[in-house]
NUTORVEX-929674 format. One line per 8 residues: number of its first residue (from 0); for each residue x, y, z of C-alpha. Coordinates in Angstrom, 2 decimals. Example, Ala and Ser with C-alpha at 12.3 -4.5 7.8 and 13.67 -1.06 7.14 Angstrom:
BEGIN
0	12.30/-4.50/7.80 | 13.67/-1.06/7.14 $
# end
This chain:
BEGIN
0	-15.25/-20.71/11.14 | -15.52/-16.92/10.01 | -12.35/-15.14/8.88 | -12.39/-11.57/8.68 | -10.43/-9.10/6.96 | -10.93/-5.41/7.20 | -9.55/-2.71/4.72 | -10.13/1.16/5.18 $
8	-11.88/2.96/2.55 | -9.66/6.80/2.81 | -9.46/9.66/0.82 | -6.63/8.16/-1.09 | -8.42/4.79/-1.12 | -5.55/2.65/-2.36 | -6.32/-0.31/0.50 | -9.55/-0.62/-0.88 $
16	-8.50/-0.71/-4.60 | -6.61/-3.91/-3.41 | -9.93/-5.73/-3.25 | -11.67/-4.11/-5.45 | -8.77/-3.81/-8.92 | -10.73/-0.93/-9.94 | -10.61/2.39/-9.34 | -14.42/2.92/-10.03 $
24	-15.26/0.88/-6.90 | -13.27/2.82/-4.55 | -15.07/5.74/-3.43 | -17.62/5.31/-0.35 | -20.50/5.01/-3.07 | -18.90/2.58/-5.47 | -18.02/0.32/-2.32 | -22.05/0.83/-1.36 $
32	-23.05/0.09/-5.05 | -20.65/-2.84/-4.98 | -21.33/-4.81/-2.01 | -25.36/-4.71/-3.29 | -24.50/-5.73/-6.44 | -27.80/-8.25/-6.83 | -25.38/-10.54/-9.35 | -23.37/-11.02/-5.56 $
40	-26.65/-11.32/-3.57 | -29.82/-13.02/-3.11 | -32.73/-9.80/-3.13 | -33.24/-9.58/0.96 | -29.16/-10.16/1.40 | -28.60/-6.77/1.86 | -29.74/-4.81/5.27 | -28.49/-1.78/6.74 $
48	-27.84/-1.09/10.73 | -28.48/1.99/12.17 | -29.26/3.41/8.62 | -31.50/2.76/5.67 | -29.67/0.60/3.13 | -30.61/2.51/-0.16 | -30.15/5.95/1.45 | -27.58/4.72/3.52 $
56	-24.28/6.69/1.71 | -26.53/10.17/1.60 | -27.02/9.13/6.02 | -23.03/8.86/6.25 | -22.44/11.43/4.45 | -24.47/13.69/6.26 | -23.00/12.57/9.74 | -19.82/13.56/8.55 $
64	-20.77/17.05/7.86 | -22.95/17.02/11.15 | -19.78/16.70/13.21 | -17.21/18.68/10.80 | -15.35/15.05/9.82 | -15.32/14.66/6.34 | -11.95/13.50/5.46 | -9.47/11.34/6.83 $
72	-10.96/7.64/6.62 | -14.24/7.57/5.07 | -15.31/4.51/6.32 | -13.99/0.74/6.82 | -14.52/-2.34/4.27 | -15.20/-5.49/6.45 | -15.08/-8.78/4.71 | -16.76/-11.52/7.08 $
80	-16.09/-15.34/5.34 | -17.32/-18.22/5.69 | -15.43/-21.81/5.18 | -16.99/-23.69/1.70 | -20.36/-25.73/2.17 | -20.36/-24.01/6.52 | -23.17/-22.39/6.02 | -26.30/-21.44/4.18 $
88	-26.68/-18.18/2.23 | -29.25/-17.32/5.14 | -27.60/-18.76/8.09 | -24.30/-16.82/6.59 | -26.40/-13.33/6.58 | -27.72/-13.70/9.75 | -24.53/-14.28/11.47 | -23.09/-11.33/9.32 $
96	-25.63/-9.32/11.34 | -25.29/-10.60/14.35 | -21.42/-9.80/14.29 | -21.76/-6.20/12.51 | -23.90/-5.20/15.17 | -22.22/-6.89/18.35 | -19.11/-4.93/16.59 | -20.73/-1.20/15.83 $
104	-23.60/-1.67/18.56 | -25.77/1.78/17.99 | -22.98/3.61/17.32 | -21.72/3.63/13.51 | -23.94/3.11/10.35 | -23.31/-0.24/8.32 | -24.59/-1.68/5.39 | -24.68/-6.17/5.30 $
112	-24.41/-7.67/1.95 | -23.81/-11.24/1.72 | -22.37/-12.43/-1.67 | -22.97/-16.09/-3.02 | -20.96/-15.37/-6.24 | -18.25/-17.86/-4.81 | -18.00/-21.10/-3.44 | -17.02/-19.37/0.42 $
120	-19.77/-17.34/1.19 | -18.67/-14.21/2.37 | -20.59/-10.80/4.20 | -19.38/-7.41/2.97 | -19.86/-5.19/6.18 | -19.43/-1.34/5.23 | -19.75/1.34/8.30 | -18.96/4.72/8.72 $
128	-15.63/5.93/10.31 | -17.79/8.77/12.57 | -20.30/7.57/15.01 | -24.22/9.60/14.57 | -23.98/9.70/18.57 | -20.96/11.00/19.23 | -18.93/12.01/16.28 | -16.26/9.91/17.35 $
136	-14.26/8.01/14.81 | -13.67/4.45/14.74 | -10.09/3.56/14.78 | -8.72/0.38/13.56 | -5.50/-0.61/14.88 | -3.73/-4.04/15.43 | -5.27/-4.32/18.71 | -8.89/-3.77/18.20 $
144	-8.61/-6.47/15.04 | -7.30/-9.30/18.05 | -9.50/-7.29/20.64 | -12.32/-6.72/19.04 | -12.96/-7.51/15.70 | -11.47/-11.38/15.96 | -12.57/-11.65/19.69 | -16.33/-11.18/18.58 $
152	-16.29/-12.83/15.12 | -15.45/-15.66/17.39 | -17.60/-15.58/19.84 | -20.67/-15.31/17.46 | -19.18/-18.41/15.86 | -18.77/-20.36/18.96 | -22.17/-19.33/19.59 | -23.97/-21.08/16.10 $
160	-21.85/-24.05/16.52 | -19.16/-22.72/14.43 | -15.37/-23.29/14.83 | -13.30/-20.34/15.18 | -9.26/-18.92/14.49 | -7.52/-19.38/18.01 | -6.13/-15.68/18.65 | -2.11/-15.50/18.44 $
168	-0.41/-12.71/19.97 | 1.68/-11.33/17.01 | 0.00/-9.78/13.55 | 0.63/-7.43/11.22 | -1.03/-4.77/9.84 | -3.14/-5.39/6.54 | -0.69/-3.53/4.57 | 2.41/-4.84/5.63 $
176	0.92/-8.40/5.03 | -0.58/-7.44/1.52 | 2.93/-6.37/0.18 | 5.00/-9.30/1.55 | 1.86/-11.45/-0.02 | 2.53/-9.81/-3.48 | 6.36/-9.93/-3.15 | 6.29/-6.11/-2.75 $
184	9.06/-4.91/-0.76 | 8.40/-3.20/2.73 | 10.49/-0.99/5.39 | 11.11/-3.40/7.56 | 12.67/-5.53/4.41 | 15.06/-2.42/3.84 | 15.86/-2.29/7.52 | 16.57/-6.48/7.72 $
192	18.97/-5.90/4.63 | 20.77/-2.69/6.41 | 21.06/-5.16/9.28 | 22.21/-7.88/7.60 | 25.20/-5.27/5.52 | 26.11/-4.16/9.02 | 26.95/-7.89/10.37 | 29.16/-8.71/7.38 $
200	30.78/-4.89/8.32 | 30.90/-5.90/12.20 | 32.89/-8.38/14.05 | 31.64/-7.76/17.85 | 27.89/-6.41/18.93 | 30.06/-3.42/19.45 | 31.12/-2.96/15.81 | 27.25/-3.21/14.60 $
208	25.89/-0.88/16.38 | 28.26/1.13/15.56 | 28.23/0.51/12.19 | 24.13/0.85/12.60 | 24.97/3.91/13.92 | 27.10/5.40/10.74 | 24.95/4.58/8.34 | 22.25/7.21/10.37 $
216	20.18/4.52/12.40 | 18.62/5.39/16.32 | 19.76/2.46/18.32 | 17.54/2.33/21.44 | 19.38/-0.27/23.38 | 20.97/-0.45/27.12 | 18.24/0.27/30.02 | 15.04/-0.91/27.64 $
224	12.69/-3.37/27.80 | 12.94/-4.13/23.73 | 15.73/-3.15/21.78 | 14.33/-1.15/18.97 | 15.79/0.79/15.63 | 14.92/4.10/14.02 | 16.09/4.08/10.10 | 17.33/7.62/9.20 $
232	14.53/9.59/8.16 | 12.08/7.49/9.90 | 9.33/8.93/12.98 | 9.02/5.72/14.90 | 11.09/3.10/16.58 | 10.90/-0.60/15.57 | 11.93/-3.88/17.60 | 14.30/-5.99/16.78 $
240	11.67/-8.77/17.61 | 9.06/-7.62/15.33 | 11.49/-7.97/12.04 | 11.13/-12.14/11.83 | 13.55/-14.90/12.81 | 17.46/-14.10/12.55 | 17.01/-10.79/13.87 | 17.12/-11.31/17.92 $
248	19.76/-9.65/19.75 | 20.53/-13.18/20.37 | 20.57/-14.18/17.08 | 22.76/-11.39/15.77 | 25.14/-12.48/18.57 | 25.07/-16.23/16.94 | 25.31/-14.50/13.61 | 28.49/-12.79/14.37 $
256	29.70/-15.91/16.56 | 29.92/-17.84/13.73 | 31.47/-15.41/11.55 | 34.16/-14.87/13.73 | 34.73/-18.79/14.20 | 34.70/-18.93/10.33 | 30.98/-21.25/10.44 | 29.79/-18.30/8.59 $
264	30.94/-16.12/5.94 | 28.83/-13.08/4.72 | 29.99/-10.96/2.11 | 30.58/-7.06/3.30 | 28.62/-5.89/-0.11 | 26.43/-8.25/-1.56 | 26.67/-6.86/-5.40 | 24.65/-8.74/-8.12 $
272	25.93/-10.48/-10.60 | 27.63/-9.22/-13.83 | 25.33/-9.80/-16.91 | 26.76/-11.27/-19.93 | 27.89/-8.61/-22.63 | 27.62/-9.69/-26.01 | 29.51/-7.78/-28.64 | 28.35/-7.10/-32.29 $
280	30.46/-7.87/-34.84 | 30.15/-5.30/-37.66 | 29.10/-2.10/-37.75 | 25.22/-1.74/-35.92 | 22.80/0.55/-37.34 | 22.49/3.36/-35.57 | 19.29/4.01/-33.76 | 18.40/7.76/-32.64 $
288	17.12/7.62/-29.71 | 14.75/10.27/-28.11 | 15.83/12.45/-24.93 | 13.89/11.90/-22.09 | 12.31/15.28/-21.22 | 9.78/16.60/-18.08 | 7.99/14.02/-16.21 | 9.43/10.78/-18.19 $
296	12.91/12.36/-17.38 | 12.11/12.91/-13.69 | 10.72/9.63/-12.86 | 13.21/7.36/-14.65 | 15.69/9.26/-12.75 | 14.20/8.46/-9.38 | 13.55/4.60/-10.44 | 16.84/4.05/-11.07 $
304	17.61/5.47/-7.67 | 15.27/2.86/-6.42 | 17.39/0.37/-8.23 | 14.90/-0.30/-11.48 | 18.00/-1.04/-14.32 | 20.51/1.06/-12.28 | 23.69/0.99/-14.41 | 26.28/-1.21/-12.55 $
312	28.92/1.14/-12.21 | 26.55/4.33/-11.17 | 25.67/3.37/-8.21 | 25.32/6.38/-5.63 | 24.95/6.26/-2.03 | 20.75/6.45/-1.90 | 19.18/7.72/1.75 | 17.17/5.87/3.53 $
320	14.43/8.28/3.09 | 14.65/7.39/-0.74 | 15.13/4.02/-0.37 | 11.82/3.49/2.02 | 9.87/4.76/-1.30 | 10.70/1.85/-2.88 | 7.68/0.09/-1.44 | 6.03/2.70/-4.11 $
328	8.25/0.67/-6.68 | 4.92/-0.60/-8.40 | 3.11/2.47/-8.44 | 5.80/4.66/-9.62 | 6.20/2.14/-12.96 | 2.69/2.12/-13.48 | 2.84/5.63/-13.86 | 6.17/6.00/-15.62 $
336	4.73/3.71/-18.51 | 1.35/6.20/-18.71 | 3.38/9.01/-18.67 | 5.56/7.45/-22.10 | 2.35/6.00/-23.77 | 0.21/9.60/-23.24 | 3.31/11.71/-24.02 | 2.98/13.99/-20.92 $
344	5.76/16.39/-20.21 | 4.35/18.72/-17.94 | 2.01/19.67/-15.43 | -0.42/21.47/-18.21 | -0.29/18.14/-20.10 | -1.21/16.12/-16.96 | -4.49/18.25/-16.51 | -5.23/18.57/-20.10 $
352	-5.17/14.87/-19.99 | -7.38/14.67/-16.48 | -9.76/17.06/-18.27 | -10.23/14.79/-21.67 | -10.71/11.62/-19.29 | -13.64/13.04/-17.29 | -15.11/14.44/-20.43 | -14.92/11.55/-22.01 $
360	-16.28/9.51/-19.19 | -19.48/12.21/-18.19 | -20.39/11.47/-21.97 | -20.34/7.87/-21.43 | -22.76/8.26/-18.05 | -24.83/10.08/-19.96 | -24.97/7.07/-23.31 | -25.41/4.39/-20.18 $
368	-28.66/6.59/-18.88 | -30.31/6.52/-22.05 | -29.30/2.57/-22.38 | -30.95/2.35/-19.19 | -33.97/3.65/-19.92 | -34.01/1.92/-23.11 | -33.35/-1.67/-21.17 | -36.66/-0.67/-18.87 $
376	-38.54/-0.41/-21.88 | -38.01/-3.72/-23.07 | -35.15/-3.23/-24.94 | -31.70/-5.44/-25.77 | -28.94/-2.45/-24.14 | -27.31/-4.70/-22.34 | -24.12/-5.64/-24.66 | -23.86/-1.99/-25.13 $
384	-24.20/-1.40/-21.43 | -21.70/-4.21/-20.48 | -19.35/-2.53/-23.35 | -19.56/1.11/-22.02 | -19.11/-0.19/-18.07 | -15.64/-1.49/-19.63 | -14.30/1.48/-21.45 | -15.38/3.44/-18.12 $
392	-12.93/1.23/-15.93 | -10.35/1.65/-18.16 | -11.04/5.30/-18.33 | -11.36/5.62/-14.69 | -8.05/3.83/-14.00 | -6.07/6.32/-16.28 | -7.95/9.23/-14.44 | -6.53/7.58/-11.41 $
400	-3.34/7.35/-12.42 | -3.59/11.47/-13.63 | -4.19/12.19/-10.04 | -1.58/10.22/-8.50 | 1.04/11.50/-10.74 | -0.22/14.82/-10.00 | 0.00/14.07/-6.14 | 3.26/12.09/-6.37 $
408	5.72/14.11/-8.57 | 6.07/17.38/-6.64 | 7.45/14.83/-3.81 | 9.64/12.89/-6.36 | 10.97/16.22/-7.31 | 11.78/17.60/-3.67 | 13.37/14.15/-2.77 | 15.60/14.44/-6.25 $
416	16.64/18.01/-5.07 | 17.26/17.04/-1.31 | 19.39/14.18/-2.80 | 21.51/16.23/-4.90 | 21.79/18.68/-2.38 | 23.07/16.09/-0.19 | 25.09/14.79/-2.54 | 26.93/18.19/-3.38 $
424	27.70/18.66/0.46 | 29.43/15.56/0.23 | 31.24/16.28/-2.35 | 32.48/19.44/-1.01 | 32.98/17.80/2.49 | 35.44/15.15/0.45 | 36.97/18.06/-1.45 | 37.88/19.79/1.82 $
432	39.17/17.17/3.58 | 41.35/15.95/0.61 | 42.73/19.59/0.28 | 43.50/19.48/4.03 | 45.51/16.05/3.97 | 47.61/17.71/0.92 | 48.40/20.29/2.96 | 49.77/18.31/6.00 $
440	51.41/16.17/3.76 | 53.46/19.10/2.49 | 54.35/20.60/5.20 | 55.81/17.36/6.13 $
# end
């Protein structure tokens, strides 16, 4: 039985650096230097299809230019497994083959390496997104993975006395099955918990789409086939039946049955618990503490928005357009904590910092050369090799991080302003209509 998972490698290349947990392995290259690691593989392991497999980044690369398609995805990570003690490294290779090239056919260039590093032996299938024939890009969506990908994987299986996955009609799309893997929260979470406020706000169908409604939702109901939902802010509709049990139109319709019949009780808010408060008896030493300035300032503004240690009684209405980013929750923290431990304020900061990492990391490509050369000589580099490869993922992660924080805060900062923008209108909306009851009231 072969199970197959496959992760695109794009110019952001964060689906990738979910395999890989490091940002040095996430570019097209690293992924090619990866996957023919010879620790992972057995010397003739590694074959490319419709390319040369040592030249075979340089023949991508140079198809993309050919037909103008150089960003976008780069190219697609295919992980073919193998069930433990199925098959032999050989036999595992083979079949590896035998599926990349039923899958690309003489269309895309791939490179096959199979890894025995583990106890499942697994092929690492890496092609290019634009065909050499055509310039056509590949593109991977839920249906080619049951159509294609799974369809063949199977069929080669079947075909060396292998058993196979039986094909279900539902999935989900890597991503969305990575975060609810890792506990990370996803839109369709935020839209299930809108759904479920609205029920305890609702008493008929009626009332919750109406109430759907208020809070800015696109109900697409009435003469449909599938009843779908557009969250405010969002581009695309999604169906009530893709969002997991309890959220059928039927089952809403049970939901509120019971409610009204008193079999069911859900709360209108669902606030968390108070903490404990402890008071100290005495007086405390008083600690100064430091004002948040600049980019700490911005983005533990915007985390408590997301609700990371939002004081209890500050709560503010948050859009859904903010809220969705909190499936970013992770990344923004990451990069809140490197922004306190490197002291950046400021954009000039941020690059002076980018600048010192890749300074610091061209000097240690340079030291790992000359250990090279040294090792194929005869000599004993390789604790000093092994030592600089680690200070260069560390490195390399932090340059990561520079980059994202450079890509991510001018966003954080126009969603802060549109949400105090916002905000103000409301204000002044309340402070109208307040003014306006006054007046009736004395004239009265």
């Amino acid at each position: 039985m072969a199970y197959d998972k496959i992760i695109p490698v794009t110019s952001r290349l964060d689906h990738c650096m979910d395999y890989v947990q490091n940002p040095e392995k996430t570019d097209l290259s690293m992924v090619l230097d990866y996957i023919s690691d010879e620790e992972k593989t057995i010397g003739v392991l590694v074959d490319g299809i419709n390319c040369d497999s040592q030249t075979a980044y340089a023949e991508m690369q140079a198809t993309k230019r050919r037909w103008g398609k150089c960003g976008g995805v780069l190219g697609y990570h295919l992980i073919h497994s193998y069930a433990p003690g199925e098959v032999t490294p050989e036999q595992a290779h083979a079949i590896g083959m035998e599926f990349a090239r039923r899958l690309l056919g003489e269309r895309y260039e791939a490179v096959v390496a199979t890894h025995i590093d583990r106890e499942h032996l697994h092929c690492h299938i890496l092609f290019n997104s634009v065909s050499f024939v055509d310039g056509r890009k590949y593109r991977n969506q839920l249906r080619d993975y049951y159509g294609d990908i799974r369809g063949i994987s199977n069929e080669v299986s079947a075909a060396h006395g292998l058993s196979v996955i039986q094909t279900d009609t539902g999935g989900k799309h890597y991503a969305e099955w990575n975060a609810e893997q890792t506990g990370k929260p996803t839109i369709r979470n935020l839209i299930r918990r809108d759904i479920d406020s609205a029920i305890g706000a609702a008493f008929t169908m009626k009332t919750f789409w109406a109430e759907l409604e208020r809070i800015g939702y696109e109900v697409k109901r009435g003469n449909v086939k599938h009843i779908a939902l557009k969250p405010p802010g969002g581009t695309r509709f999604i169906r009530l039946s893709s969002l997991g049990s309890g959220y059928s139109e039927d089952e809403i319709k049970e939901r509120l049955s019971d409610i009204r019949t008193g079999q069911r009780k859900e709360p209108l808010s669902r606030a968390p618990a108070r903490r404990k408060r402890y008071v100290v008896i005495g007086k405390a030493p008083a600690r100064p503490r430091k004002k948040l300035k600049g980019f700490a300032a911005l983005y533990v503004r915007y985390l408590y928005l997301l609700g990371v240690r939002r004081p209890y009684k500050k709560r503010v209405s948050v859009p859904f357009a903010v809220r969705q980013e909190v499936t970013k929750l992770h990344r923004y923290q990451r990069q809140f904590r490197f922004i306190r431990q490197n002291h950046i304020e400021d954009a000039g900061q941020l690059t002076e910092k980018t600048e010192a990492l890749k300074n610091e990391i061209d000097a240690l490509i340079v030291q790992r050369k000359e250990l090279y050369r040294e090792k194929r000589k005869g000599g004993d580099a390789e604790h000093e090799i092994a030592d600089i490869n680690a200070r260069m993922r560390l490195l390399r992660r932090d340059l990561w991080n520079c980059r994202k924080i450079a890509e991510d805060s001018p966003r954080i900062q126009a969603q802060m302003e549109a949400l105090r923008a916002e905000q103000q209108k409301q204000q002044t909306t309340q402070e109208k209509e307040a003014n306006d009851h006054g007046c009736k009231w004395r004239s009265r």
